[in-house]
C-alpha positions as CSV (number, residue, x, y, z in Angstrom):
1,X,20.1,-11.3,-19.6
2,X,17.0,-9.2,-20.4
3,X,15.8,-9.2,-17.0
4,X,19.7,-8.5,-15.4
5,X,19.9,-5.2,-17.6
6,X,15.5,-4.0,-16.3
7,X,16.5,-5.0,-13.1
8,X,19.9,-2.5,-12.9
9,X,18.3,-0.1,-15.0
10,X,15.3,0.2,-12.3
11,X,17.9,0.4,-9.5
12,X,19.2,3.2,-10.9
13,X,16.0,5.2,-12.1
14,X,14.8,4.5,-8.4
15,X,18.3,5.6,-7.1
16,X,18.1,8.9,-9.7
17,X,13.9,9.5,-8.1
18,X,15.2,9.0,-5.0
19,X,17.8,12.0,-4.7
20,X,15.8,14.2,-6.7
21,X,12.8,13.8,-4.1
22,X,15.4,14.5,-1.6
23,X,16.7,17.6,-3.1
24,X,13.4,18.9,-3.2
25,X,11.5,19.6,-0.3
26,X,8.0,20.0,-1.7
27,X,8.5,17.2,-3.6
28,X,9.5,14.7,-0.2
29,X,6.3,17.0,1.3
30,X,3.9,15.4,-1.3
31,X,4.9,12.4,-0.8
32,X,4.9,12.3,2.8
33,X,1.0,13.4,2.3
34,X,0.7,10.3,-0.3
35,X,1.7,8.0,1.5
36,X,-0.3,9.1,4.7
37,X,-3.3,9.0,2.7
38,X,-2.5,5.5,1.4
39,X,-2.0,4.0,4.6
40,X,-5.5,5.5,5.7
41,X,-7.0,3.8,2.7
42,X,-5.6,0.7,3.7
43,X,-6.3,0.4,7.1
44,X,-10.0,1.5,5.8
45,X,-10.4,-1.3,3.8
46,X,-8.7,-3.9,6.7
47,X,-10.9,-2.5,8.6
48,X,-14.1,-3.4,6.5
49,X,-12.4,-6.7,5.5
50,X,-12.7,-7.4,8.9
51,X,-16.0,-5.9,9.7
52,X,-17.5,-8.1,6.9
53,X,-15.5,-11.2,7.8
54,X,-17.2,-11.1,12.1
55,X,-20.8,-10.4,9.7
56,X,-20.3,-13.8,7.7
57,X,-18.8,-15.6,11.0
58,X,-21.7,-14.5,12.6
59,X,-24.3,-15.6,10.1
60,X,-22.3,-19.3,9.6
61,X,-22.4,-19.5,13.8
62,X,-26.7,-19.1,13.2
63,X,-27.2,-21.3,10.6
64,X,-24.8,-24.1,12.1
65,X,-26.8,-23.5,15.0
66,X,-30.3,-24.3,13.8
């Protein structure tokens, strides 16, 4: 029951955030910007996650091959 009542109560807060980011414009402006920059930090890291993982291929491919 606890669970029912956080999960309609966070509906609505996101419902209430939601329409006041809307009625505000430098509010939706900001996080327009947020969100840009979080999707450049994550495609940073993926990025470097996949740098690092052709390094450790690499390095398993030489030792496999001695």
């Amino acid at each position: 029951m606890r669970k029912t009542v956080a999960f309609i109560a966070g509906i609505a807060v996101g419902v209430y955030i939601a329409r006041q980011v809307e009625a505000n414009p430098e509010a939706k402006r900001s996080l327009n910007e947020a969100g840009e920059k979080i999707k450049t930090f994550a495609n940073a890291v993926s990025e470097g996650y996949r740098e690092q993982e052709a390094k450790a291929s690499k390095t398993a491919k030489l030792k496999t091959a001695k």
